[in-house]
KEVOTI-495832 format. One record per atom (N, C-alpha, C): z, x, y. Coordinates in steps of 0.05 Angstrom, whole numbers, plus 5000, padded with zeros to 4 digits. Each point is the difference from the previous one (the first is absolute). Layout:
% KEVOTI-495832
ZXY
...
This chain:
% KEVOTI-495832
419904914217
497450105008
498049784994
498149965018
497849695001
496950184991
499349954996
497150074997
498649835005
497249985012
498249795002
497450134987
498349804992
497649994978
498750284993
499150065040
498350274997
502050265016
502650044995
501450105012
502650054978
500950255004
503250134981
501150105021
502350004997
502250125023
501950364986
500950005023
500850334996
502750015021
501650275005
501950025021
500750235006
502750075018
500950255012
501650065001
502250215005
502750095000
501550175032
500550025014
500650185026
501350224988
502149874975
501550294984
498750214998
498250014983
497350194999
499350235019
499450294999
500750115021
497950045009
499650005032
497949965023
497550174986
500150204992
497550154995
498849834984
497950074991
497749884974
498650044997
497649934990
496750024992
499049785000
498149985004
497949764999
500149944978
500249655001
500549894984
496749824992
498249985010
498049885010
498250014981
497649915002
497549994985
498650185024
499650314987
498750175018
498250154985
498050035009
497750144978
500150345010
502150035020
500650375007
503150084985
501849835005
502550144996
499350134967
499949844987
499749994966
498750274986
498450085025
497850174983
501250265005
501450164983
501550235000
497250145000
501050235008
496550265010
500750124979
501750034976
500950174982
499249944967
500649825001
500349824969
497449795004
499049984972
497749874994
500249684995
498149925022
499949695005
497949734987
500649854996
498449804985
500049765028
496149995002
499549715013
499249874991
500449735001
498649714983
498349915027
497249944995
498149855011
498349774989
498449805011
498349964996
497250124994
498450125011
498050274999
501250265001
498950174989
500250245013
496649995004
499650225028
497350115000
500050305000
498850174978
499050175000
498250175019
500650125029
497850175014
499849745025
500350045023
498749955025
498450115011
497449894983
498149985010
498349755013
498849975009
499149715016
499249784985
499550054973
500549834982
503049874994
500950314997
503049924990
501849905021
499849975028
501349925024
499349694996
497850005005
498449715002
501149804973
500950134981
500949844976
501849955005
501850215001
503149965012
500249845023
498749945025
500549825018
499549754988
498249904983
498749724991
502649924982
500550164980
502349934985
502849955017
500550135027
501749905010
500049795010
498149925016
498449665005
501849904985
499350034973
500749784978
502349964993
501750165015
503250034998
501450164973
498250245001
500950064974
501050345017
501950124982
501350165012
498950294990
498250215016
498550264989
500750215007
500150164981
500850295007
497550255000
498550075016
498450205001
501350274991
498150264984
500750184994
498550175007
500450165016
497250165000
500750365008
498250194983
500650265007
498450215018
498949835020
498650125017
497250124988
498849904981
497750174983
498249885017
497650135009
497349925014
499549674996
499349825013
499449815003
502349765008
502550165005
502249785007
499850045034
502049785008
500349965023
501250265008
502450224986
501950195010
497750275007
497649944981
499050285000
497749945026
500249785020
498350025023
500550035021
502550214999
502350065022
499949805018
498650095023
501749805026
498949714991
497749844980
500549864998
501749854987
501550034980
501849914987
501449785006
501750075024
501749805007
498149755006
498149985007
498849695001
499649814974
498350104980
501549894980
502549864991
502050274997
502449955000
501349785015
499849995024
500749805015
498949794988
497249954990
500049655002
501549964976
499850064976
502050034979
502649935000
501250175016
502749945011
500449705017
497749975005
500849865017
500949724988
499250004975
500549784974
501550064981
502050135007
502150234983
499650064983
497450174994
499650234972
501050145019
500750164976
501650275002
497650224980
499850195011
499250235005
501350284989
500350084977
501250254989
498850234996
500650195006
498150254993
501650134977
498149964978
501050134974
498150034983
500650064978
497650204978
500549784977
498149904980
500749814987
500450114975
501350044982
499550184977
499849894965
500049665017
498349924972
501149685006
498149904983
500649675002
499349844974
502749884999
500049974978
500749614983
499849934982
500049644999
502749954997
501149835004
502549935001
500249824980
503149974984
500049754972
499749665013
499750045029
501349735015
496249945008
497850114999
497249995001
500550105034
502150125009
498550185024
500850294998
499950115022
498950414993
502150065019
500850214982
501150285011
498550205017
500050075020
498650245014
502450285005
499350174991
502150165006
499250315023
501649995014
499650145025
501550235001
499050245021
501650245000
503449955001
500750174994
504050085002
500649764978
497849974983
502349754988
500749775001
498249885024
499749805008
498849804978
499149705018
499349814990
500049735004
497349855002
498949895006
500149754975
500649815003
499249714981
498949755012
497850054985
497449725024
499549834971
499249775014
499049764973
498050105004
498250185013
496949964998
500050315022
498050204995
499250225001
497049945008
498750195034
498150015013
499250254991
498250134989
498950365006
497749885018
501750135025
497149995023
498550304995
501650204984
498950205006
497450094971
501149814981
498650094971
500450244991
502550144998
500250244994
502850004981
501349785005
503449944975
498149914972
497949905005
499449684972
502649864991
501549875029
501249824997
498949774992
501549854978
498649694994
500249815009
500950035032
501449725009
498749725005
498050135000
497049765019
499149854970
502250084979
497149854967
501549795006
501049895013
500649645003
498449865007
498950105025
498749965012
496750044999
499550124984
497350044989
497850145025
502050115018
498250155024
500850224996
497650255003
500450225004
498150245025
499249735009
498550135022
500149805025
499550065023
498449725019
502350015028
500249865017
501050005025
503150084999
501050125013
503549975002
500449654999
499249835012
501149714997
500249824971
496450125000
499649814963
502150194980
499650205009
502250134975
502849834999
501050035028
502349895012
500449714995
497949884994
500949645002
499649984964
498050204979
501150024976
502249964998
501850204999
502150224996
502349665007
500149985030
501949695010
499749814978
496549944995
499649774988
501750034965
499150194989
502250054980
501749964991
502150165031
502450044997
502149565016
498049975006
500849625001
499949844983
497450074988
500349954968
502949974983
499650274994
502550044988
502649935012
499549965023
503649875008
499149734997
498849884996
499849734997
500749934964
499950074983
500550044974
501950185002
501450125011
503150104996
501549795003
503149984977
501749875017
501750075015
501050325012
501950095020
497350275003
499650045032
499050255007
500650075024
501450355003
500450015029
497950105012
501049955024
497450185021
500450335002
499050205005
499250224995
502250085017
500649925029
502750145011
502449864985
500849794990
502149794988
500450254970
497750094997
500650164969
500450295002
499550075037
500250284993
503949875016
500749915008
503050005004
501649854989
498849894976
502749934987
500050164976
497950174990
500050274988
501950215009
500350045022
501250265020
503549784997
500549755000
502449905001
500449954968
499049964983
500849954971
501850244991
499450265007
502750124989
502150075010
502050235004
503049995010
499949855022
501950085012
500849965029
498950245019
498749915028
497650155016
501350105017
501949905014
501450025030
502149954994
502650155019
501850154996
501849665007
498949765008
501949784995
501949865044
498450335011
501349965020
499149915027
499849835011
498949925020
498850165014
497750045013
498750175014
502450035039
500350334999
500950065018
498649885034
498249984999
499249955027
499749734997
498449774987
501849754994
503149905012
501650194980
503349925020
500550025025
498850365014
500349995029
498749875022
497349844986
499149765020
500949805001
500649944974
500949684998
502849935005
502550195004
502649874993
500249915024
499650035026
499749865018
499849765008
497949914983
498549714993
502149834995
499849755012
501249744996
498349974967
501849874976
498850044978
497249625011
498849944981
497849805004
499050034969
497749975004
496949954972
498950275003
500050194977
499450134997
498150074978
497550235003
497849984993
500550334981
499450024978
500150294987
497349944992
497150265012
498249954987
499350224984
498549974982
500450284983
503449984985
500349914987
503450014998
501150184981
497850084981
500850224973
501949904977
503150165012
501250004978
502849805022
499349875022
501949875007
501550155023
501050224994
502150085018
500149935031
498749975010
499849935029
500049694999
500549814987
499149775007
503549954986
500150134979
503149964991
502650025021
499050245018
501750085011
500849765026
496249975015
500849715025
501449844979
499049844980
501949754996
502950034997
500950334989
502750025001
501149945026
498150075025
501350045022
498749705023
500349814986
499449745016
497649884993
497550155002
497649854993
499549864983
497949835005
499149844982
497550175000
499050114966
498350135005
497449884978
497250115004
498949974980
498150304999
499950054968
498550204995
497949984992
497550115002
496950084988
500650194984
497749924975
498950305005
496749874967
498050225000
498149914980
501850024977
502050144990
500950024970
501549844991
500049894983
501049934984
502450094988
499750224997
502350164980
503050025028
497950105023
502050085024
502249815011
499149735001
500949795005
501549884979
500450074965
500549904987
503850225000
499150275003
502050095010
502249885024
498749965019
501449905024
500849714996
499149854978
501149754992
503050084979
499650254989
502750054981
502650065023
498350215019
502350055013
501149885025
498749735003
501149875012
501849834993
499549874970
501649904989
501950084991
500850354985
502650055010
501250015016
499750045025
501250035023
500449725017
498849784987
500749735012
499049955028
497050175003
498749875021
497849955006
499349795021
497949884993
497950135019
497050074986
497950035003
497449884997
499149975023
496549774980
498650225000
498249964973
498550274992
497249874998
497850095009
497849975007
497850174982
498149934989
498750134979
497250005021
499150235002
497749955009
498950265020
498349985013
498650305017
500049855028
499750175018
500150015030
497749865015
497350064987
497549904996
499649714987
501650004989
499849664997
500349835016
498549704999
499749825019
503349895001
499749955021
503349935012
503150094971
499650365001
502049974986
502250004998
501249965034
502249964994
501549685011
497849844986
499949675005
500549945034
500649895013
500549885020
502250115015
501350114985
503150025022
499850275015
500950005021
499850255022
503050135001
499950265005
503250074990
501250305025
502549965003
500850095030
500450334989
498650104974
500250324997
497350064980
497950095006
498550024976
500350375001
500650084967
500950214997
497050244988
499050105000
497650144984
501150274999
502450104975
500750275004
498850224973
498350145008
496550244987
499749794990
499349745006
497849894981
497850065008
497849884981
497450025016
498449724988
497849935002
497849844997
496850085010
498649914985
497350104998
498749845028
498350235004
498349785031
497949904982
499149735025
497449894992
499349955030
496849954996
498849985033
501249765018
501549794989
500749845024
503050014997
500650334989
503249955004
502049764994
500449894984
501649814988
502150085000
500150164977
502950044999
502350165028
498250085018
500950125028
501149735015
498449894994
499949725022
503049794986
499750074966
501649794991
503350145003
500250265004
501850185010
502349905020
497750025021
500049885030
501049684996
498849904990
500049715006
503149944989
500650074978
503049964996
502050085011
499950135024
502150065020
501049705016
501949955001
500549725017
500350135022
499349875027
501250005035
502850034997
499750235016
503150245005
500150004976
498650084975
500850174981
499650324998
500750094986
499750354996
498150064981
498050164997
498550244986
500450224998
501150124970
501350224995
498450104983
498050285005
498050074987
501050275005
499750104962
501650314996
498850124978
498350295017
498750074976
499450385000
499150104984
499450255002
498650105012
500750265022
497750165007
499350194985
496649924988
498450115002
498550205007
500749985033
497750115010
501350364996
501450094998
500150384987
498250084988
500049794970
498349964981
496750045008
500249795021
496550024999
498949754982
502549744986
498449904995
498849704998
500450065026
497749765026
497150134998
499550144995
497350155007
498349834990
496950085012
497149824983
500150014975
500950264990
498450054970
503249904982
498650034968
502849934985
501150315004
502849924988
502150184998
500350104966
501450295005
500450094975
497450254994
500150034970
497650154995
499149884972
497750224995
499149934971
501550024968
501250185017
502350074973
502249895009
500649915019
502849865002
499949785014
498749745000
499849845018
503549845013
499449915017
502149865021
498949604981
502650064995
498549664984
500949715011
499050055022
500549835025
497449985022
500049865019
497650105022
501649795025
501250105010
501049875019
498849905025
497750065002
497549875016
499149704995
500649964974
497749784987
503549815004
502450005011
502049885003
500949975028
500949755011
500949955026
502350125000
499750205024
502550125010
501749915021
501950235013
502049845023
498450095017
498350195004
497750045027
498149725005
499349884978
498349785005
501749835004
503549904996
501249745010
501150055026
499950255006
500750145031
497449925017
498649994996
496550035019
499749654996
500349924981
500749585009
500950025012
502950054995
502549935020
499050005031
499950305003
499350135027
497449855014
498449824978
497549905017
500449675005
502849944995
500949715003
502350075022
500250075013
502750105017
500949715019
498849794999
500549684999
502849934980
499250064980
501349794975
501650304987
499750285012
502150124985
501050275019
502350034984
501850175029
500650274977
498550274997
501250214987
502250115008
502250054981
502650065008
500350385000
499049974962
499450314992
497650004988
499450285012
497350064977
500050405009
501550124977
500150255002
501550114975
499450294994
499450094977
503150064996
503050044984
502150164997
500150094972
502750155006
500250114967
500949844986
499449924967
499549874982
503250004992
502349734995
502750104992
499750064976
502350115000
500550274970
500949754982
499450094970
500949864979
498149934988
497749955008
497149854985
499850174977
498649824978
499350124969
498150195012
497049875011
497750135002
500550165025
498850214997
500550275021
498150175007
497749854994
497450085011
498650065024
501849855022
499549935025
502650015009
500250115034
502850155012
500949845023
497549765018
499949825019
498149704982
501549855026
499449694995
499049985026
497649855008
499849885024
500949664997
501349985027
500849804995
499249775026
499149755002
499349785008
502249845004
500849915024
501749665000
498949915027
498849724989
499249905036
501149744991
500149705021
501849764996
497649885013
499149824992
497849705002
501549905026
498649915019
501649965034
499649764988
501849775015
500749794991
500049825018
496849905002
498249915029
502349705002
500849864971
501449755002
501850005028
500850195014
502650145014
498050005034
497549945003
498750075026
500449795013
């Protein structure tokens, strides 16, 4: 197994039986609707209100990763009915995420950031705490020495701070890097088995360079290299990839493993590859779509795009507003994340440079750990391969 500087490798098995679960960096599969969940952020903001939107967008500017909380009390975006969703949208549009939940206290952490704790048990861990609403006396803003004034000045405080302090750290993750190698630091997550609809697209395939984005705990990237590929895996964690480096190396195969997010500038270096795989992962939007584009761009001419993910839509939750309730929030917002509807609507608006093969909803194969969801929609289109005109 090779590794290079900014890259770890991982692998696959065909033995393994066709069903599975996502193996991926997905901010939906994970979040059981039952049992009580822990998020790691950069900010949390307290209440969307136009203060607290406006903060949360500026702090995303700055590349810092926010979680809004808000329980519909007079002065948020949820309690101005049909306006809501506009807010929301521009927010999203810089991937905050948006929760509707009840905060039920906030509290200092031994590490100098805060606990927020939320209906059902939930929970929230930010280096730094917004009360847009003034109604928790959360202390998150005493870093920053602001407690009043624009959603931005608050917002470029709060950044300026929190850069600070990574500059005088010597190891710090980023707020999604810490909420998933938290969720991968303990047992084992996924059942180990290659994702079922994965196998029935791909065995077809002449094997080539293969792309696992989102890669989790390996299994899908283990399984192509068992079965010819040369593969390399993503994913933000640390811990996930450090897994997929053990179990590649028992199994004696080679993987290049890639440390890093979707959104990053060229991250998956230069090379273009004849399968890029995205199975429930997800990634945060930003307004000029990066990580959509950096998606895209790693497909080689006559390569395949295999995009496989949950429907939602039963649920309801695509909708404007957040999901969940006050006493039980959904601790996710799958709005403020690029879905397979938005790599379908590229696709479909380049019909030049790409040929959709599938894009339709089936039943989800049996065997998956998580069982929250009963369909996958699923995506495969192939990059036309103008070299050939």
């Amino acid at each position: 197994m090779t590794e290079r500087p900014t890259t770890d490798q991982r692998s696959a098995a065909p033995a393994h039986p066709v069903h599975g679960d996502h193996s991926g960096h997905n901010h939906h599969s994970n979040h059981n609707h039952h049992s009580a969940l822990a998020r790691y952020c950069d900010v949390a903001v307290i209440g969307a209100s136009a203060v607290g939107l406006a903060a949360a967008r500026q702090l995303a500017r700055r590349r810092r990763t926010v979680i809004v909380v808000d329980d519909g009390s007079p002065g948020s975006e949820a309690a101005a009915g049909n306006l809501a969703g506009i807010g929301y949208a521009e927010v999203r549009s810089y991937g905050v995420e948006v929760l509707t939940g009840q905060v039920t206290g906030v509290h200092p952490d031994a590490d100098g950031g805060f606990r927020i704790g939320l209906g059902g048990g939930n929970m929230l861990v930010a280096r730094r705490v917004f009360d847009a609403t003034d109604r928790t006396g959360a202390p998150g803003d005493r870093d920053s020495g602001v407690s009043s004034g624009t959603g931005d000045r608050i917002a470029d405080s709060l950044a300026d701070s929190l850069t600070e302090e990574d500059r005088t750290a010597t190891a710090r993750l980023s707020g999604d890097e810490a909420d998933w190698d938290h969720r991968y630091g303990g047992d084992r997550t996924w059942s180990g088995n290659p994702n079922g609809t994965l196998v029935h697209e791909v065995t077809d395939l002449a094997p080539g360079r293969a792309l696992d984005v989102g890669a989790g705990e390996g299994a899908d990237a283990l399984w192509l290299a068992d079965c010819g590929w040369t593969v390399t895996a993503t994913d933000i964690s640390g811990n996930a990839l450090a897994r997929i480096r053990a179990e590649a190396e028992r199994r004696g195969l080679a993987v290049d493993l890639i440390h890093g997010d979707v959104n990053d500038p060229a991250p998956f270096g230069t090379t273009t590859f004849d399968l890029v795989s995205l199975q429930y992962g997800s990634f945060r939007r930003t307004p000029d779509q990066r990580g959509l584009h950096n998606l895209l761009n790693a497909v080689a001419p006559g390569g395949t795009l295999l995009v496989v993910h949950h429907d939602h839509t039963p649920a309801g939750e695509q909708s404007g507003t957040p999901s969940g309730t006050a006493s039980r929030p959904l601790m996710y917002d799958p709005a403020a994340l690029v879905g397979v509807d938005d790599i379908a609507t590229a696709l479909a608006a380049d019909p030049d440079t790409w040929c959709i093969e599938v894009h339709d909803t089936r039943p989800r194969p049996a065997g998956a750990v998580s069982t929250h969801h009963v369909d996958d929609v699923v995506l495969r289109a192939t990059r036309r391969d103008t070299r050939q005109r």
